[in-house]
N, CA, C and O atoms as a CHARMM CRD file, in Angstrom:
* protein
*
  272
    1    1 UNK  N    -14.04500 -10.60000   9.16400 PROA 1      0.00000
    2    1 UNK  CA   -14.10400  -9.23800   8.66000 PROA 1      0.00000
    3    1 UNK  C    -12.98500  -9.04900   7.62400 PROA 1      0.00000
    4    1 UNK  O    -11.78800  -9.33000   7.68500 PROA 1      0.00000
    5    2 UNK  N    -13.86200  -8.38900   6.48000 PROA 2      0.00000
    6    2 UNK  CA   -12.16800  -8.50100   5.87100 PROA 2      0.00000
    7    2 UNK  C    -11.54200  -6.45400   5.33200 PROA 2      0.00000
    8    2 UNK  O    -12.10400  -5.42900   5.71600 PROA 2      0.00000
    9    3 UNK  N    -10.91300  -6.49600   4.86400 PROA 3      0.00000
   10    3 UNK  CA   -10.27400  -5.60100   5.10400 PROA 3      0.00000
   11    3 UNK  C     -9.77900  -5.05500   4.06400 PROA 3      0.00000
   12    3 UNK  O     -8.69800  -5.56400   3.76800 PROA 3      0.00000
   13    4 UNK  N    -10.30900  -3.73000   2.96200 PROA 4      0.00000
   14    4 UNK  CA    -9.72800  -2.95600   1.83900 PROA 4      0.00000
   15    4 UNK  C     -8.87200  -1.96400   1.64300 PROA 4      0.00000
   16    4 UNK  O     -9.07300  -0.77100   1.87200 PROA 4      0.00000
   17    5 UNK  N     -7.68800  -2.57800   1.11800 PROA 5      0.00000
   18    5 UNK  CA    -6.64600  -1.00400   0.98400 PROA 5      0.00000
   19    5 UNK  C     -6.53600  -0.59300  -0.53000 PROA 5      0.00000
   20    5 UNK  O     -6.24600  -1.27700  -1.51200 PROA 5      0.00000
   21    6 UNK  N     -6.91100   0.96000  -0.39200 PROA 6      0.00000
   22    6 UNK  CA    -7.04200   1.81800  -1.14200 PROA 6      0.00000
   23    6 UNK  C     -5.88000   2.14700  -1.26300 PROA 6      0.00000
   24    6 UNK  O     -5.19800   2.35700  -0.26000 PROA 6      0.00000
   25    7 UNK  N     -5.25200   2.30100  -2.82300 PROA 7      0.00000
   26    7 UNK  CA    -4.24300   2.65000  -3.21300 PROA 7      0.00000
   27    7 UNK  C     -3.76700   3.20600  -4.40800 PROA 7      0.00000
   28    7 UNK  O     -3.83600   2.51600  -5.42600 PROA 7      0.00000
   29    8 UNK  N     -3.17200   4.63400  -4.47200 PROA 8      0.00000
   30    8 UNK  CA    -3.08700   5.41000  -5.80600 PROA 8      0.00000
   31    8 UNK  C     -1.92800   4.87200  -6.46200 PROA 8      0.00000
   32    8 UNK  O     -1.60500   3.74400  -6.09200 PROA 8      0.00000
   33    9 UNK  N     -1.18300   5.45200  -7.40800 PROA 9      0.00000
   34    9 UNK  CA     0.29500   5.19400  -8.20000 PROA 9      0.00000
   35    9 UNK  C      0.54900   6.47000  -9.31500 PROA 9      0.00000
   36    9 UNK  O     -0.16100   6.71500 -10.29100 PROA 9      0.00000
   37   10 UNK  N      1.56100   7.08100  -8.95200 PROA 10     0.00000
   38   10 UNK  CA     1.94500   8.07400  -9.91400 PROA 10     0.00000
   39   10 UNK  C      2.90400   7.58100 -10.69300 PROA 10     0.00000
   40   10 UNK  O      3.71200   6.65300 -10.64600 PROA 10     0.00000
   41   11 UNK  N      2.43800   8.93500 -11.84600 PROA 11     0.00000
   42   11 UNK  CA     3.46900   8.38000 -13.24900 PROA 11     0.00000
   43   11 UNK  C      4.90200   8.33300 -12.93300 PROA 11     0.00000
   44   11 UNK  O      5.45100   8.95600 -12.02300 PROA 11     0.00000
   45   12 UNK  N      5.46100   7.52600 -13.77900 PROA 12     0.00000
   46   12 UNK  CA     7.02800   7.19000 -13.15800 PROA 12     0.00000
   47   12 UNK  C      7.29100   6.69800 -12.17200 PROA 12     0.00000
   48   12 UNK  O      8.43100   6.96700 -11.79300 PROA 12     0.00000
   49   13 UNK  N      6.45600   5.75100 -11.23400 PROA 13     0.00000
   50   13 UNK  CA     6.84400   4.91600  -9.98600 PROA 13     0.00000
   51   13 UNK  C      6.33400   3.58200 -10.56700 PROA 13     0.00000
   52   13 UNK  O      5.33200   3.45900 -11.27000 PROA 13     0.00000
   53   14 UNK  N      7.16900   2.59900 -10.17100 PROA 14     0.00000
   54   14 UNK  CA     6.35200   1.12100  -9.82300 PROA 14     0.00000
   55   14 UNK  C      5.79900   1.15900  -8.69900 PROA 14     0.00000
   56   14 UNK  O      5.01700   0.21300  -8.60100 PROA 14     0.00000
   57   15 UNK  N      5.82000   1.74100  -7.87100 PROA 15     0.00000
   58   15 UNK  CA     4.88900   1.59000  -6.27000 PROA 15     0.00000
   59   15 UNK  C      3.72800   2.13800  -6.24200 PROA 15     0.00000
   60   15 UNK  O      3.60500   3.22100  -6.81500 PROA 15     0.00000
   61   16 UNK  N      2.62600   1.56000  -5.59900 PROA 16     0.00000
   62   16 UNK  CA     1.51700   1.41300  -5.13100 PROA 16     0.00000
   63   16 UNK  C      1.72600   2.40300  -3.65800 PROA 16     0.00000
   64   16 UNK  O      2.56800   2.16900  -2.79100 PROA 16     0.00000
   65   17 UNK  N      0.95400   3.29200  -3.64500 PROA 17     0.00000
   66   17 UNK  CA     1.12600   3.92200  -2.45700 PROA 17     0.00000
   67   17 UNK  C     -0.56000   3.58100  -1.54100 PROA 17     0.00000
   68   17 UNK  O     -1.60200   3.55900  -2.19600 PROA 17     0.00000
   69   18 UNK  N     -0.55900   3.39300  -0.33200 PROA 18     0.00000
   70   18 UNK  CA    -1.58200   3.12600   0.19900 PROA 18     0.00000
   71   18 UNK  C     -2.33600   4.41600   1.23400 PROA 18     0.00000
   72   18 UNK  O     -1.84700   5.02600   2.18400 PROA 18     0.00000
   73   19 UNK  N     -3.27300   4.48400   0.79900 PROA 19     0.00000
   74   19 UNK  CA    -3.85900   5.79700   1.37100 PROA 19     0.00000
   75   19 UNK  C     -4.77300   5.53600   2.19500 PROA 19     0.00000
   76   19 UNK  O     -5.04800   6.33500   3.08900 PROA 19     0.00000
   77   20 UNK  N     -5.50700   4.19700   2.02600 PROA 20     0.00000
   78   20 UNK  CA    -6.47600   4.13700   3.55300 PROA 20     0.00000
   79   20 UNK  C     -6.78600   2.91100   3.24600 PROA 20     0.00000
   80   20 UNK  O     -6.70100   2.55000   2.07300 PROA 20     0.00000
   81   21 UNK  N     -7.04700   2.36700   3.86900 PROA 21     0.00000
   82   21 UNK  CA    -7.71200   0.87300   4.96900 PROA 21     0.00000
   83   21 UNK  C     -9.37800   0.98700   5.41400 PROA 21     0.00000
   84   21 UNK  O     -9.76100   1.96000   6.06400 PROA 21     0.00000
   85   22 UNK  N    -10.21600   0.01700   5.04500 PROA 22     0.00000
   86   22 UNK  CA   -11.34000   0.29300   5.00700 PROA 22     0.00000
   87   22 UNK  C    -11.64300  -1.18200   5.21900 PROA 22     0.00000
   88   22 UNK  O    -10.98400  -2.05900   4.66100 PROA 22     0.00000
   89   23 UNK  N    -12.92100  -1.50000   6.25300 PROA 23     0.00000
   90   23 UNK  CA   -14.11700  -2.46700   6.07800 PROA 23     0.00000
   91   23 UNK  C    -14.65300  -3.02200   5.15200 PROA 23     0.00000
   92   23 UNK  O    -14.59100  -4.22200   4.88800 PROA 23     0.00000
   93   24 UNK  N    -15.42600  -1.90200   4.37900 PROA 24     0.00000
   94   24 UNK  CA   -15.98100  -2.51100   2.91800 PROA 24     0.00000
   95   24 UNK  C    -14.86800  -2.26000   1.73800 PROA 24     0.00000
   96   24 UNK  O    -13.78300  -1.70400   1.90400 PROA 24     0.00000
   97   25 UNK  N    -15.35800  -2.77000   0.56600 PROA 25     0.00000
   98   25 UNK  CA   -14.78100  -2.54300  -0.45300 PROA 25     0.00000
   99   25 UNK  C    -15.54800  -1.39000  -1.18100 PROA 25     0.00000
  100   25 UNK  O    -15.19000  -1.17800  -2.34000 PROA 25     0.00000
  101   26 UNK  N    -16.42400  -0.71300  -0.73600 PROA 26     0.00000
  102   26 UNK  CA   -17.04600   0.71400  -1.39000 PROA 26     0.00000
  103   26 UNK  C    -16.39100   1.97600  -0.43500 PROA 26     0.00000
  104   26 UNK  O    -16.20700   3.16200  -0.70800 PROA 26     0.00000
  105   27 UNK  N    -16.21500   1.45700   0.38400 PROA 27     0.00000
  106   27 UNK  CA   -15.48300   3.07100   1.33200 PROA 27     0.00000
  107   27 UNK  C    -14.09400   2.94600   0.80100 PROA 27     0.00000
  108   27 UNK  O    -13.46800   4.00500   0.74500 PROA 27     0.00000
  109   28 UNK  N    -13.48500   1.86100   0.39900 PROA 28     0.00000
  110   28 UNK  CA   -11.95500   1.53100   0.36800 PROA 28     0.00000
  111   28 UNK  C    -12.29500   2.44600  -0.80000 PROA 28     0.00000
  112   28 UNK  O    -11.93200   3.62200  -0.83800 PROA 28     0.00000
  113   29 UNK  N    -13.07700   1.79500  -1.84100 PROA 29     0.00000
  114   29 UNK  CA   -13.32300   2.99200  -3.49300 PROA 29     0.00000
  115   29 UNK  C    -13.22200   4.54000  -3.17400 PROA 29     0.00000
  116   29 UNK  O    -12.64900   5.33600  -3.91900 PROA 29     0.00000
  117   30 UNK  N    -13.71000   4.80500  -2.23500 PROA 30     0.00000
  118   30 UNK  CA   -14.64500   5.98700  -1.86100 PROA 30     0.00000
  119   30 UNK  C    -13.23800   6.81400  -1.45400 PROA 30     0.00000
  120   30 UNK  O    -13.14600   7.97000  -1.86800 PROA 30     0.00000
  121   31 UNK  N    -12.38100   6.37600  -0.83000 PROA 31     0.00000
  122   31 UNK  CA   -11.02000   6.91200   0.11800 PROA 31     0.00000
  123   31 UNK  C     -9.68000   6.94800  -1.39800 PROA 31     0.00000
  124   31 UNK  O     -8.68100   7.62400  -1.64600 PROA 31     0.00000
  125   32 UNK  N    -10.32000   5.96400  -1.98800 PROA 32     0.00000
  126   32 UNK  CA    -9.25400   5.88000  -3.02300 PROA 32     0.00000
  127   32 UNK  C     -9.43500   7.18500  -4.39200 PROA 32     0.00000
  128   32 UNK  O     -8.56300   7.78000  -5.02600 PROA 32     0.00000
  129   33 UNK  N    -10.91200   7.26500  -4.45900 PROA 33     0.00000
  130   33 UNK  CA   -11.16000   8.26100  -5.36100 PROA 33     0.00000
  131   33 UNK  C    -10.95600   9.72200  -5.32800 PROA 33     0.00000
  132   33 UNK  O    -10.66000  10.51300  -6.22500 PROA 33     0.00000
  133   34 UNK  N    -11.23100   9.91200  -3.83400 PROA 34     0.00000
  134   34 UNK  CA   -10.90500  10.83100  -2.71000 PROA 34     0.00000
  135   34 UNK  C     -9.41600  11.26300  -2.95400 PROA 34     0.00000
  136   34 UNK  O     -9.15600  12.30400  -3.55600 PROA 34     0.00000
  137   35 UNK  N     -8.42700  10.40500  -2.45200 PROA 35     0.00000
  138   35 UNK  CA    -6.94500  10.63600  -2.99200 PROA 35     0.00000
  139   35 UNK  C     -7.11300  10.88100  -4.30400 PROA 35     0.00000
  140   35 UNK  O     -7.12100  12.04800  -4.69600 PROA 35     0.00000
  141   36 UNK  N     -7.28100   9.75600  -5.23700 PROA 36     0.00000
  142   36 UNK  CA    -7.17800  10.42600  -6.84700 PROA 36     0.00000
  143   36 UNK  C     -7.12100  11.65000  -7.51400 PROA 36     0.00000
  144   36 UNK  O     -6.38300  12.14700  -8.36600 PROA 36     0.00000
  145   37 UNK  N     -8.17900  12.02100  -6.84100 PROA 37     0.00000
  146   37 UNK  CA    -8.45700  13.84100  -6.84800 PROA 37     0.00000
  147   37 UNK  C     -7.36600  14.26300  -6.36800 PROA 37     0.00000
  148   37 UNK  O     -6.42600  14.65900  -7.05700 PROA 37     0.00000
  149   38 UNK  N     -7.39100  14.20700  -4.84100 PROA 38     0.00000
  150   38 UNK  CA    -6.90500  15.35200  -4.17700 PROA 38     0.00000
  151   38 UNK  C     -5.14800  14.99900  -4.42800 PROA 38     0.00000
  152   38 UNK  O     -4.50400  15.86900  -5.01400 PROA 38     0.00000
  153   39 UNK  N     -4.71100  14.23300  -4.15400 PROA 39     0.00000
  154   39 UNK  CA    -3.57200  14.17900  -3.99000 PROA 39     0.00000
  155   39 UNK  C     -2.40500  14.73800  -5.35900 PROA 39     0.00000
  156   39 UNK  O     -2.86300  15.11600  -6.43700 PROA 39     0.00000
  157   40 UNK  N     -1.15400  14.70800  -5.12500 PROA 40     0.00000
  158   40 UNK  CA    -0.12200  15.55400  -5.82400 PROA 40     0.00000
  159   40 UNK  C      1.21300  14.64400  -5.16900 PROA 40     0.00000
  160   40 UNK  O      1.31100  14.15500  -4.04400 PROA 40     0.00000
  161   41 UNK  N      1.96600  14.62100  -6.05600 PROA 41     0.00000
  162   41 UNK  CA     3.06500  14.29400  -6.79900 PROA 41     0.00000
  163   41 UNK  C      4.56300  15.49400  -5.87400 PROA 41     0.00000
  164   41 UNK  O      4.32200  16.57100  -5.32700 PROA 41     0.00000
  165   42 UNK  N      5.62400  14.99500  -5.95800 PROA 42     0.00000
  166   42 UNK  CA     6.61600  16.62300  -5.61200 PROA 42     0.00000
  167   42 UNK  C      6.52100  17.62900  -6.65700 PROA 42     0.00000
  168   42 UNK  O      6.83500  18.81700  -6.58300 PROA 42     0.00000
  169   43 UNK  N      5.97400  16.89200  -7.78000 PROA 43     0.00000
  170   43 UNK  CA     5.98500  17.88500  -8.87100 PROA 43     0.00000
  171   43 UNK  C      4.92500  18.81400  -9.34500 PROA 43     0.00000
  172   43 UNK  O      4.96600  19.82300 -10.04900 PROA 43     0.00000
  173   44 UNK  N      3.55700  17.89800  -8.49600 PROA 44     0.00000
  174   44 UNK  CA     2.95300  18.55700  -8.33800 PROA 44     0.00000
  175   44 UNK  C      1.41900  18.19400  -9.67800 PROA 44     0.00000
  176   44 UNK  O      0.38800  18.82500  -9.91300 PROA 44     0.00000
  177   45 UNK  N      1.99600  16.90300 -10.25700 PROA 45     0.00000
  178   45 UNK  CA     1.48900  15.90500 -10.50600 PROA 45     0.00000
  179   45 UNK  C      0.01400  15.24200 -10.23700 PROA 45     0.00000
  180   45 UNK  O     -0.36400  15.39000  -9.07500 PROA 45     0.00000
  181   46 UNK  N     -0.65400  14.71800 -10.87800 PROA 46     0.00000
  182   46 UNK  CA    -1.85500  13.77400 -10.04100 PROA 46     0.00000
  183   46 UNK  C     -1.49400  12.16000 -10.08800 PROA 46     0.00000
  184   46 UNK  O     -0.63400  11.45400 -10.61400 PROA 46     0.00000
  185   47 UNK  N     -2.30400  12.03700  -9.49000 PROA 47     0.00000
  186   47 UNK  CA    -2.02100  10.26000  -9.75800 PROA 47     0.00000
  187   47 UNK  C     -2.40600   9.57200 -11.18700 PROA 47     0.00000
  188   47 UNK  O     -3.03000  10.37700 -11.87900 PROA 47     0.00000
  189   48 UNK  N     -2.23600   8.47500 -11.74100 PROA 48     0.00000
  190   48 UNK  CA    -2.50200   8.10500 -12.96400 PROA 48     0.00000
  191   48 UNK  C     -3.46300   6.81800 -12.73400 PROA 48     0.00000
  192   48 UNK  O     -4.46000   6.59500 -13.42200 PROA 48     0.00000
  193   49 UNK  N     -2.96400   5.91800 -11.54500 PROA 49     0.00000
  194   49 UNK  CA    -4.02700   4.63400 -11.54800 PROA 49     0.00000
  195   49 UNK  C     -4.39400   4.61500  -9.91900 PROA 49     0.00000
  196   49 UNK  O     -3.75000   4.99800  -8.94300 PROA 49     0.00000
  197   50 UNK  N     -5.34100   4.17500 -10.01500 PROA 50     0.00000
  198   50 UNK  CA    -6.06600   4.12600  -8.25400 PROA 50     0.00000
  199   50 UNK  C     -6.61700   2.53600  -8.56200 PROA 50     0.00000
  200   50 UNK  O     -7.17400   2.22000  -9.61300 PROA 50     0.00000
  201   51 UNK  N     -6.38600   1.74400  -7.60200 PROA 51     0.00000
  202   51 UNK  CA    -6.67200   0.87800  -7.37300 PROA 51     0.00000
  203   51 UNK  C     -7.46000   0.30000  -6.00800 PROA 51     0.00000
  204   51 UNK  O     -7.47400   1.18300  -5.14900 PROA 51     0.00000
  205   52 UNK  N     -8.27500  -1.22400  -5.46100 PROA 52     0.00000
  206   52 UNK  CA    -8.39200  -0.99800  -3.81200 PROA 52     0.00000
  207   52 UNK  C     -7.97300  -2.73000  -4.08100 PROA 52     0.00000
  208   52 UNK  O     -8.05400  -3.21100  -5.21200 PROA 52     0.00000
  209   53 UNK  N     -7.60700  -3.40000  -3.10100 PROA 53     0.00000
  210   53 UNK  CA    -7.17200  -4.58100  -3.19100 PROA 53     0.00000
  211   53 UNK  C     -7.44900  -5.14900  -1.65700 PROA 53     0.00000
  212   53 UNK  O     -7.19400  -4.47500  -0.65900 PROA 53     0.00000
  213   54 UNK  N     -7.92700  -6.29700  -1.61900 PROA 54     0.00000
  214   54 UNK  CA    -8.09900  -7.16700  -0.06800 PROA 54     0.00000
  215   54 UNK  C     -6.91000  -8.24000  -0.32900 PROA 54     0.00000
  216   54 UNK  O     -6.58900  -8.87200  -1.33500 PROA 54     0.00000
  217   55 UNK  N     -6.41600  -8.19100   0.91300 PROA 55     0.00000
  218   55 UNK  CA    -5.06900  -9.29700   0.49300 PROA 55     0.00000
  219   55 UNK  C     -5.81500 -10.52400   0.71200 PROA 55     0.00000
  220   55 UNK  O     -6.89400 -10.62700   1.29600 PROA 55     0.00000
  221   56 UNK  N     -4.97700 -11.62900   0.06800 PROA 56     0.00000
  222   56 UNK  CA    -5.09300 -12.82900  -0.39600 PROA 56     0.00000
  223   56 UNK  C     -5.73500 -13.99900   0.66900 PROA 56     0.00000
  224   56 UNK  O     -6.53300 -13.54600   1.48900 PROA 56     0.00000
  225   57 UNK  N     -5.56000 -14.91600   0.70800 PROA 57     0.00000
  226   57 UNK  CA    -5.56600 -15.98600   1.89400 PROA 57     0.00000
  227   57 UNK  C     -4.36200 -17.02000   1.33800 PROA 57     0.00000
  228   57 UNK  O     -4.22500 -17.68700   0.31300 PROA 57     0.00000
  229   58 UNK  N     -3.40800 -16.76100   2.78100 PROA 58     0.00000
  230   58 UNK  CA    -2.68200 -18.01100   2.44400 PROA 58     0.00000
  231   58 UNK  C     -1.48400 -17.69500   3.34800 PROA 58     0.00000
  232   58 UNK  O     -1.93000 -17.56100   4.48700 PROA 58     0.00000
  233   59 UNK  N     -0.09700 -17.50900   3.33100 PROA 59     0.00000
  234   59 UNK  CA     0.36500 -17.39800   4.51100 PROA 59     0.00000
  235   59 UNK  C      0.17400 -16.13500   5.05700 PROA 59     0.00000
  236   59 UNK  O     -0.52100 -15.39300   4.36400 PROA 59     0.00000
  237   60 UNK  N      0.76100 -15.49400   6.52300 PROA 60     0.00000
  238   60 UNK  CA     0.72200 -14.41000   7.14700 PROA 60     0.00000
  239   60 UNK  C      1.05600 -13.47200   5.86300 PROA 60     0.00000
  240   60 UNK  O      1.54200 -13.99100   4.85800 PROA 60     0.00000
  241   61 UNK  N      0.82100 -12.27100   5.91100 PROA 61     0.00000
  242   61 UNK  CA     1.59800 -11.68300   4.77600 PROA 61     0.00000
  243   61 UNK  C      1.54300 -11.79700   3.66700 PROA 61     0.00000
  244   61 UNK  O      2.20900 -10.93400   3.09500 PROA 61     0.00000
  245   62 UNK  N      0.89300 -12.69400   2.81200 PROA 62     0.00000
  246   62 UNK  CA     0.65600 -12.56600   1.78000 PROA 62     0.00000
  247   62 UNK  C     -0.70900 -11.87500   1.19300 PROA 62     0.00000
  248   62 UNK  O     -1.88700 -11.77500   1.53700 PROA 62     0.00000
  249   63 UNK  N      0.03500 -11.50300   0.22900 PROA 63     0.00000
  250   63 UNK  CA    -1.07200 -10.20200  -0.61900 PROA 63     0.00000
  251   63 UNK  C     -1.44100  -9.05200   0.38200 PROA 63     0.00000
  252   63 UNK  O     -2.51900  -8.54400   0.07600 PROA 63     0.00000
  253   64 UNK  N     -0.80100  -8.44200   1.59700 PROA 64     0.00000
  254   64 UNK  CA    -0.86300  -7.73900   2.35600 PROA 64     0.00000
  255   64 UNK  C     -0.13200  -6.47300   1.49700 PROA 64     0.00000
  256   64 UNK  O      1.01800  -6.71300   1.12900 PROA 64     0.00000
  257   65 UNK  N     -0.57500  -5.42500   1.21700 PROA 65     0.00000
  258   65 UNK  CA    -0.03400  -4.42600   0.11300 PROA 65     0.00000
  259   65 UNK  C      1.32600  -3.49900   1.16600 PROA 65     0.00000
  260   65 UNK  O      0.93900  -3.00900   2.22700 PROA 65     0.00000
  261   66 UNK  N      2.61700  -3.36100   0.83000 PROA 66     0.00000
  262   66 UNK  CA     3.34600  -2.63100   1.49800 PROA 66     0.00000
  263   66 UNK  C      2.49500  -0.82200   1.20300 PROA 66     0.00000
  264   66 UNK  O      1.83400  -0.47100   0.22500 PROA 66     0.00000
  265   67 UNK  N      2.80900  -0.11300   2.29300 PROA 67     0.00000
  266   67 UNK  CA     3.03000   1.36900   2.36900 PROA 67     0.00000
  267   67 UNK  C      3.87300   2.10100   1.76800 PROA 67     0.00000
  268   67 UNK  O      3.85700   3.30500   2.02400 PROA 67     0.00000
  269   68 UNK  N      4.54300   1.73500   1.10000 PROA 68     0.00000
  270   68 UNK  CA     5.61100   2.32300   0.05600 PROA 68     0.00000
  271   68 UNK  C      5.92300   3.84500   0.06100 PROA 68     0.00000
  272   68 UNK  O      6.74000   4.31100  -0.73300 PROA 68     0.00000
């Protein structure tokens, strides 16, 4: 089974923030677009890039996206 994390990024951060964890890679879209919209910034901001990513194969931990 593999496993999609949905993840936005606002302007002025290098971090990837992770907003949900999903089965497929269309609900991971679906949760990520979801944030895109809805979500806000302290400033009150939207997000600028949404991304969904399945981590890698290779050791424990790799390509596993931090929660930032």
């Amino acid at each position: 089974m593999s496993v999609f994390y949905a993840q936005i990024r606002f302007r002025g951060s290098r971090e990837w923030l992770t907003v949900a964890k999903a089965e497929s890679k269309r609900s991971a879209f679906e949760y990520a677009t979801a944030a895109f919209r809805q979500s806000r910034d302290d400033d009150g901001r939207a997000p600028i890039e949404v991304r969904v990513l399945a981590p890698q194969t290779g050791p424990p931990g790799a390509g596993a996206p931090s929660s930032a």
